[in-house]
DRENTOR-512941 format. One record per residue (C-alpha): residue number from 1; residue in three letters; x, y, z. Coordinates in steps of 0.02 Angstrom, whole numbers. Each point is the difference from the previous one (the first is absolute). Example, Ala and Ser with C-alpha at 12.3 -4.5 7.8 and 13.67 -1.06 7.14 Angstrom:
<nodes>
  pos  code    east   north      up
    1   ALA     615    -225     390
    2   SER      69     172     -33
</nodes>
This chain:
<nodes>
  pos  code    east   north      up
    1   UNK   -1394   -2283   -1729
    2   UNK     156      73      84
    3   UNK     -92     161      45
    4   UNK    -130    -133      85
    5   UNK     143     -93      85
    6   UNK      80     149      65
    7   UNK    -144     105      78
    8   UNK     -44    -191      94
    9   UNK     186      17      92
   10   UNK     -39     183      34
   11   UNK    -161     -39      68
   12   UNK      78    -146     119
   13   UNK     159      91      37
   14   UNK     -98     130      79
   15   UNK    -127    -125      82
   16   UNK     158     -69      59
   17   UNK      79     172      72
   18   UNK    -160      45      82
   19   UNK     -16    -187      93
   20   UNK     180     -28      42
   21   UNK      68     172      19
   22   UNK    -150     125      56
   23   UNK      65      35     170
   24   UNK     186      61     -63
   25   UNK     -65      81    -139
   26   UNK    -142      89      97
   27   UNK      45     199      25
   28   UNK      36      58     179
   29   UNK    -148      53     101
   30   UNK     -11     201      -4
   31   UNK     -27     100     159
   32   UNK     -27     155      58
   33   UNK     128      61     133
   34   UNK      11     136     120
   35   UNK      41     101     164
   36   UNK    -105     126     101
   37   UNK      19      87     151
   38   UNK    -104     127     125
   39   UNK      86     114     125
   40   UNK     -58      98     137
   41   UNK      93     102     126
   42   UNK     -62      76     169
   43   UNK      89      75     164
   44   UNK     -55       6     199
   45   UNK      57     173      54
   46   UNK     115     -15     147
   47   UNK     -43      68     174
   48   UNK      87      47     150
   49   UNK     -59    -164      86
   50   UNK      19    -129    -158
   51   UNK      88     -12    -151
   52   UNK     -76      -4    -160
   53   UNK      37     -93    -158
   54   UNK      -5      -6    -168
   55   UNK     -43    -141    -111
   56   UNK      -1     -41    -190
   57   UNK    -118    -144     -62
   58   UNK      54     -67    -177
   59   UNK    -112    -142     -72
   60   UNK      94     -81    -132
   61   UNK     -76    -133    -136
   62   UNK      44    -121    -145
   63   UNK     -95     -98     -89
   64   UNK     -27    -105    -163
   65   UNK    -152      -7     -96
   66   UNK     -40    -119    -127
   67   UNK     -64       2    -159
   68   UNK    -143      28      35
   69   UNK      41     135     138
   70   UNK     -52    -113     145
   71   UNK     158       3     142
   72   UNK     104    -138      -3
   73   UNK     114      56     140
   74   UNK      16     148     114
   75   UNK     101      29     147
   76   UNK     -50     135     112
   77   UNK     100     110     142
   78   UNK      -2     143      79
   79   UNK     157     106      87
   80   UNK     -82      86     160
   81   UNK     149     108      71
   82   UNK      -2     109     142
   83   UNK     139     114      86
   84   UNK     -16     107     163
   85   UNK     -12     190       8
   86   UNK      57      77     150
   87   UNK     -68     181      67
   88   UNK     168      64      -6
   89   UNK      16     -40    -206
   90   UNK      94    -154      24
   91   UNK     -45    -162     -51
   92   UNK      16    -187      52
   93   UNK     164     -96     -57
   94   UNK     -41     -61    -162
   95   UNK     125    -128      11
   96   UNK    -121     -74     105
   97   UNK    -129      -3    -105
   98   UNK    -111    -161     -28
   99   UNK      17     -17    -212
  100   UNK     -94    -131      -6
  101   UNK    -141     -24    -111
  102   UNK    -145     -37      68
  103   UNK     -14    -208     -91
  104   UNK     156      -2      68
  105   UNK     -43      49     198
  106   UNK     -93    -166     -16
  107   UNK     -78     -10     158
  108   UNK     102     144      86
  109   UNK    -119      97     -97
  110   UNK    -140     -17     151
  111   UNK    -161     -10    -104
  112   UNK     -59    -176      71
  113   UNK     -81      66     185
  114   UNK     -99     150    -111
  115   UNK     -58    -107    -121
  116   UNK    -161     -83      -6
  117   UNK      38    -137     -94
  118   UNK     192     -54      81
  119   UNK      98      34    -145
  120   UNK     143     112     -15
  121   UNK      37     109    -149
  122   UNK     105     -98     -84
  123   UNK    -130    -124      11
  124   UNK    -135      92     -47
  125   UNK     102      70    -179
  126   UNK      36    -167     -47
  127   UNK    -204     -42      15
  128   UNK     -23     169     -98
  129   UNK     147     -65    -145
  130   UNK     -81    -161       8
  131   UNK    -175      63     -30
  132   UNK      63     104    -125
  133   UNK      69    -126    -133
  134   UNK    -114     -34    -126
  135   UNK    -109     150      10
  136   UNK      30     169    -129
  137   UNK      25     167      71
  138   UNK    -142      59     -23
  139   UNK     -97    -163     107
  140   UNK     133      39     143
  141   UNK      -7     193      -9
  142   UNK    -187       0      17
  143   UNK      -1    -151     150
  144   UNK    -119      35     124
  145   UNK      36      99     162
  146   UNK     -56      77     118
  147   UNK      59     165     136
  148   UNK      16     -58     175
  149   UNK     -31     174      61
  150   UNK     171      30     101
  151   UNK      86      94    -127
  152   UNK     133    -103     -43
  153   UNK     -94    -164     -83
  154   UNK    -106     103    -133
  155   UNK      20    -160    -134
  156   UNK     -28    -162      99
  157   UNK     -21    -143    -130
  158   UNK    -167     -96      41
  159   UNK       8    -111    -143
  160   UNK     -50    -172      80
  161   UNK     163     -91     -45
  162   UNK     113     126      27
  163   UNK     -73      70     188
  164   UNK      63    -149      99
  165   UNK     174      22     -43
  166   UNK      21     200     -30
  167   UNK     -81     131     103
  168   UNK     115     128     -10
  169   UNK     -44     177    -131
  170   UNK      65     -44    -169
  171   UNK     -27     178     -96
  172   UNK     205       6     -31
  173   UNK       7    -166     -70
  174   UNK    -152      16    -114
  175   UNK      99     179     -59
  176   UNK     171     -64      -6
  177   UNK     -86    -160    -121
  178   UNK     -79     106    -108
  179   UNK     176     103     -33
  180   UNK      83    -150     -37
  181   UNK    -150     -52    -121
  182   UNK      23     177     -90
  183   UNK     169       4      10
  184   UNK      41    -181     -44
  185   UNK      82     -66    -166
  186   UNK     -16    -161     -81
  187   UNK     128    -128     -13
  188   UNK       8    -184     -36
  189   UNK      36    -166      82
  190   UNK     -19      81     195
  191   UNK      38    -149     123
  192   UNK      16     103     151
  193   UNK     -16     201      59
  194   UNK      88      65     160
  195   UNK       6     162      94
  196   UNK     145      60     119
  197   UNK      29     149      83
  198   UNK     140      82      95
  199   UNK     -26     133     136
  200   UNK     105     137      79
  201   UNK     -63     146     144
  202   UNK     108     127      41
  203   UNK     -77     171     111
  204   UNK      95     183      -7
  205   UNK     -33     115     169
  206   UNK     -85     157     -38
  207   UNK      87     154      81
  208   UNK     -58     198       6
  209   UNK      14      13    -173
  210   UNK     -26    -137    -105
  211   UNK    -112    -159      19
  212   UNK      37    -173      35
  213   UNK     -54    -144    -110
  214   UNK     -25    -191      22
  215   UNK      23     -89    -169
  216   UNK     -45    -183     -48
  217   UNK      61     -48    -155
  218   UNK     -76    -177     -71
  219   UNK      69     -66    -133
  220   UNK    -135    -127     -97
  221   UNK      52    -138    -149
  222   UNK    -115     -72     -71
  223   UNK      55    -168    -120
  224   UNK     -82    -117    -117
  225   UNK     119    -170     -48
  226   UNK     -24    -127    -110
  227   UNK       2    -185      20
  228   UNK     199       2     -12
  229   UNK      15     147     120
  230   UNK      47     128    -140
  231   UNK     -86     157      48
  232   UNK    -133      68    -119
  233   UNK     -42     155      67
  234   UNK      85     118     138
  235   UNK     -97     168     109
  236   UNK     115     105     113
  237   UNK     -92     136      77
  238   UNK      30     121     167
  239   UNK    -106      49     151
  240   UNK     112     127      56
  241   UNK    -134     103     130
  242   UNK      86     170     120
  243   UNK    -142      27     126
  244   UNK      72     175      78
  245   UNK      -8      76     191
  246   UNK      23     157      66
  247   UNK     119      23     149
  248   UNK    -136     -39     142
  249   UNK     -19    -171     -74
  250   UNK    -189      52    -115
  251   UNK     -25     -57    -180
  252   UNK      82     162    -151
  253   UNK     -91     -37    -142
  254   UNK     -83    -109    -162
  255   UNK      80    -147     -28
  256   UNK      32     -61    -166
  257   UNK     -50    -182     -16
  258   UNK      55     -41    -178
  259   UNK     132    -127     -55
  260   UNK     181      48     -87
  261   UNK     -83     -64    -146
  262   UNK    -181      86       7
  263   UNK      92     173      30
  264   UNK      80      -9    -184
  265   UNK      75     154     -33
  266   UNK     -29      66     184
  267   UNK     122    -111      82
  268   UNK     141     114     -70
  269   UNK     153    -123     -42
  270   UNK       6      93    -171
  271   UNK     102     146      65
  272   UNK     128    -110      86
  273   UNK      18    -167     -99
  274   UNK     175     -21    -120
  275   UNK    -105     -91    -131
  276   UNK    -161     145     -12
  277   UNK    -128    -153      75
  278   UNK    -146      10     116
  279   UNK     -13    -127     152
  280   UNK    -149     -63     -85
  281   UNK      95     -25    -173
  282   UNK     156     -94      84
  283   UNK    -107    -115     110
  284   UNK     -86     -38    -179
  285   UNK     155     -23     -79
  286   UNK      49    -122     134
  287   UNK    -164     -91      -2
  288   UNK      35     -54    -198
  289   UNK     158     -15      38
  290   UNK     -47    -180     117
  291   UNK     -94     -78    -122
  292   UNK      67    -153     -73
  293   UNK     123     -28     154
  294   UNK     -22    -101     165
  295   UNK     -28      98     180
  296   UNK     165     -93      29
  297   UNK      95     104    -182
  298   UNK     -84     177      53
  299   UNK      35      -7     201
  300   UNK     186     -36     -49
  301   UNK      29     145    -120
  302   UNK     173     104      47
  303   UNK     -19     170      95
  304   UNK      90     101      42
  305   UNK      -4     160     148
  306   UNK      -7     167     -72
  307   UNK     -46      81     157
  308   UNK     -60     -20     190
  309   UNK    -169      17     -88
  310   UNK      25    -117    -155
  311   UNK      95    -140      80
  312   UNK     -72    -130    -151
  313   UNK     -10      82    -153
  314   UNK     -10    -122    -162
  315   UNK     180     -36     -75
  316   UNK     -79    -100    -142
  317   UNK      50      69    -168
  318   UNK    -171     -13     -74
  319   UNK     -80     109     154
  320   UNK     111     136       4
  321   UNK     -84     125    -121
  322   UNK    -162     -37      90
  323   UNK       6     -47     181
  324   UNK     132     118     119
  325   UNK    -126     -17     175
  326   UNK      80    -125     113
  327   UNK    -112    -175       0
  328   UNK      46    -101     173
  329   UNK    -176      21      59
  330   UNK     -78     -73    -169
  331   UNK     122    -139      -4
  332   UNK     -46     -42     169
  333   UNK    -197      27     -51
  334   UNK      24    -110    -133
  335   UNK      68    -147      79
  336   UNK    -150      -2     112
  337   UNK     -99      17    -114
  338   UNK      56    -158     -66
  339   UNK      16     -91     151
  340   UNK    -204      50      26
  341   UNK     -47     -27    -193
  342   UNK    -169     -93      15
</nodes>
């Protein structure tokens, strides 16, 4: 009888837990979370009558996927920097360069009188992010589109309800998705994911014998936060492009469009790091190093300047025997990030 007696409470006590207190003791939701990028570099040789220029495109992506891989957020943007090249292996002040993204341009951008529709590009991503939630990679990576024959639009989406607000070629952001789908890692409870950025051009003049080089550097965060703001997961990664000129102002060789991280072993910080670390190990390191602490905690770690070059290396006991690079433009990348979390 008391064997009866006791399997009835069990049987109501956990009626009871699953009618009163199902939604606290539900797990959290798992995701899928990730960042991807495409790069492309190009230069305008200069000529005795106008300059040329050259210019670094870096499409950078995040995005969250749920469990059943469909997107649940994505936030799109691409860095489109250009700096002058003068026949006489000089190069524009790069102090004057514009570093803004192009979301950020808004409408200083200029896309609205080319485009057939009347939307600008930061319009037309947001119909493209839009259209994208709710769909897997592989329904957005195979959309419909089509080549508008001018060379530059070869991947025009024609899918009926994404045409009216996006008519711009989407190739990069289909590519850069797909990286963050491959590269992505799975975490629970994601509220929000944000992607910042931070940007720096600087050009060298070529002379008789040695070239000159315009570098853009983008730094790209990618962060995924839970409902309290804690972050879950952290990406740091580097599109640090040299696109070299001779000394009459015409493009000197390949450029190499891989991030810090992608080039491993090949960025070389081995040889000259205190601690034995490669760029991609430290930026790793620093990545699990956020998680479990607000934007707010990581963004207000002590530094300290080791050099001109490392004016904000990490002072925080538990980095030092893994992170010596200085971190003011992933700081600044993160709290952006943040602010744009979505």
């Amino acid at each position: 009888m008391k064997k009866v007696i006791a399997l009835a409470l069990s049987v109501v006590m956990a009626l009871s837990l699953v009618a009163c207190g199902g939604e606290t003791a539900k797990a959290p939701a798992k995701f899928k979370v990730g960042m991807g990028h495409n790069i492309s570099a190009k230069m305008t040789d200069a000529t005795a009558d106008k300059a040329g220029s050259a210019q670094v495109d870096t499409t950078m992506l995040v995005a969250a996927f749920d469990a059943e891989g469909k997107v649940t957020s994505v936030s799109i943007d691409v860095a489109q920097q250009k700096l002058g090249v003068n026949a006489d292996g000089t190069t524009a002040d790069a102090a004057k360069a514009d570093i803004r993204t192009k979301i950020e341009k808004e409408g200083d951008y200029g896309m609205v009188g080319a485009s057939g529709i009347g939307k600008e590009y930061f319009e037309q991503i947001e119909a493209l992010e839009n259209w994208m939630v709710g769909k897997t990679v592989e329904e957005i990576v195979n959309m419909p589109v089509m080549d508008r024959g001018d060379g530059s639009h070869t991947h025009v989406p024609t899918d009926a309800d994404l045409a009216a607000g996006c008519t711009i070629t989407v190739k990069s952001y289909l590519d850069a998705l797909q990286e963050a789908w491959d590269n992505g890692v799975e975490v629970e409870g994601v509220a929000k994911v944000g992607l910042g950025q931070n940007i720096s051009v600087k050009g060298t003049a070529a002379t008789a014998d040695k070239n000159g080089t315009v570098q853009v550097d983008t730094n790209m965060v990618g962060v995924a936060l839970d409902a309290e703001g804690k972050i879950l997961w952290g990406k740091i990664d580097v599109a640090q492009q040299k696109i070299g000129f001779d000394a009459t102002g015409a493009k000197a060789g390949d450029v190499d469009v891989r991030t810090k991280v992608e080039k491993e072993g090949d960025y070389g910080m081995v040889g000259a790091s205190s601690i034995g670390k490669e760029y991609f190990e430290q930026v790793k390191a620093l990545g699990e190093w956020m998680v479990g602490k607000t934007v707010a905690e990581v963004t207000a770690m002590e530094t300290f300047e080791r050099d001109p070059s490392h004016t904000a290396v990490p002072a925080v006991e538990d980095l030092k025997a893994s992170v010596t690079i200085t971190v003011g433009a992933y700081l600044e990348a993160l709290a952006e990030a943040e602010t744009n979390a979505k």
